[in-house]
C-alpha positions as CSV (number, residue, x, y, z in Angstrom):
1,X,130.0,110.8,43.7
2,X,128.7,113.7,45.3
3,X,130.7,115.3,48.3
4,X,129.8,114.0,51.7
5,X,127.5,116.4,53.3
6,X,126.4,118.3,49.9
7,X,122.9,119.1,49.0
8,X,123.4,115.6,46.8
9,X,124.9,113.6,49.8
10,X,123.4,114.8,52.3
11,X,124.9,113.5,56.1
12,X,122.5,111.2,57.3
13,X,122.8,110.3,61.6
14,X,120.0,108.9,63.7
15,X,119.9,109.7,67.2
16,X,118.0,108.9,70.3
17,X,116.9,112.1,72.1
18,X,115.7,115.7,70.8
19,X,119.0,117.2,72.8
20,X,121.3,115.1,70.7
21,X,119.5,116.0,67.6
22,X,119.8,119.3,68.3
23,X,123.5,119.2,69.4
24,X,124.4,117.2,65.8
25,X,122.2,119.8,63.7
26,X,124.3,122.4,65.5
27,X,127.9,121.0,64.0
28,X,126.3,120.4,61.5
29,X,125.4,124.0,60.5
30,X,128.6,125.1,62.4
31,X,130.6,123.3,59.3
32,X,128.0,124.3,56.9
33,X,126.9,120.3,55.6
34,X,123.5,119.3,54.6
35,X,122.6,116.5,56.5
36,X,119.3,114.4,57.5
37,X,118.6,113.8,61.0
38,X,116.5,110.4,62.1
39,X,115.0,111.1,66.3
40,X,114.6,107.5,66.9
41,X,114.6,106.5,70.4
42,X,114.2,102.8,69.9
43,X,117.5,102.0,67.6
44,X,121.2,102.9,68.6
45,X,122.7,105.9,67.5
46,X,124.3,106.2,64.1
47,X,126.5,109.4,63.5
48,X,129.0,107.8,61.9
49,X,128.3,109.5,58.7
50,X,129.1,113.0,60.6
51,X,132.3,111.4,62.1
52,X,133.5,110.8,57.9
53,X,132.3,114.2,56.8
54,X,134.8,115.8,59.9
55,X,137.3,113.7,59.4
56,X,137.7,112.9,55.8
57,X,141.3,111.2,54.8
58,X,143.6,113.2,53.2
59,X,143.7,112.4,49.4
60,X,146.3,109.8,48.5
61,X,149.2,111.4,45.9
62,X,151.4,109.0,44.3
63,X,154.8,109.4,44.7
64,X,156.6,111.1,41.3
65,X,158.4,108.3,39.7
66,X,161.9,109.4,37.8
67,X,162.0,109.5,34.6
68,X,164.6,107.3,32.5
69,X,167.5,110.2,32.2
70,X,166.9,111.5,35.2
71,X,169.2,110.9,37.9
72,X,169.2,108.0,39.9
73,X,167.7,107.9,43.1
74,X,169.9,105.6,45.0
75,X,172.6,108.2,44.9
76,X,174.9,105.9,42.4
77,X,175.6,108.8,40.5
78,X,173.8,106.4,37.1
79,X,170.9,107.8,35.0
80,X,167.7,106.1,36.4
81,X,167.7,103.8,32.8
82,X,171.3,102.0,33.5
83,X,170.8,101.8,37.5
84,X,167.9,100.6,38.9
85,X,165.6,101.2,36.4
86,X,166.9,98.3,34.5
87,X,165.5,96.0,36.8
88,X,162.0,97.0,35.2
């Protein structure tokens, strides 16, 4: 999938008032995302797409897991095969 706020996923908001659209177009070009904005008066406002593209999560990285000569990791001076990875 397409990064949030590319020219294939665009950032898609709806607002209520042609100040607001033109304050969201603004951070929008200030953080150079391609984004659609919806001026509709009539339906709540919906910038929750811009609130992900600012604040996307920091990719999840999985923890290195010994390997089976390695030392240990409880400190018990083993190899990681006779300690605690035996329980595997």
């Amino acid at each position: 999938m397409a990064k949030l706020g590319s020219e294939k996923n665009p950032v898609i908001v709806r607002v209520q008032t042609q100040k607001r659209l033109e304050e969201v177009a603004k951070i929008c070009h200030d953080h150079g995302l391609r984004f659609i904005v919806g001026l509709e008066p009539l339906k709540p406002e919906d910038i929750s797409d811009l609130e992900r593209a600012l604040n996307a999560p920091d990719p999840l990285v999985a923890e290195a897991k010994p390997g089976r000569n390695d030392p240990c990791p409880c400190a018990s001076g083993k190899k990681y095969k006779k300690c605690c990875g035996a329980e595997e």
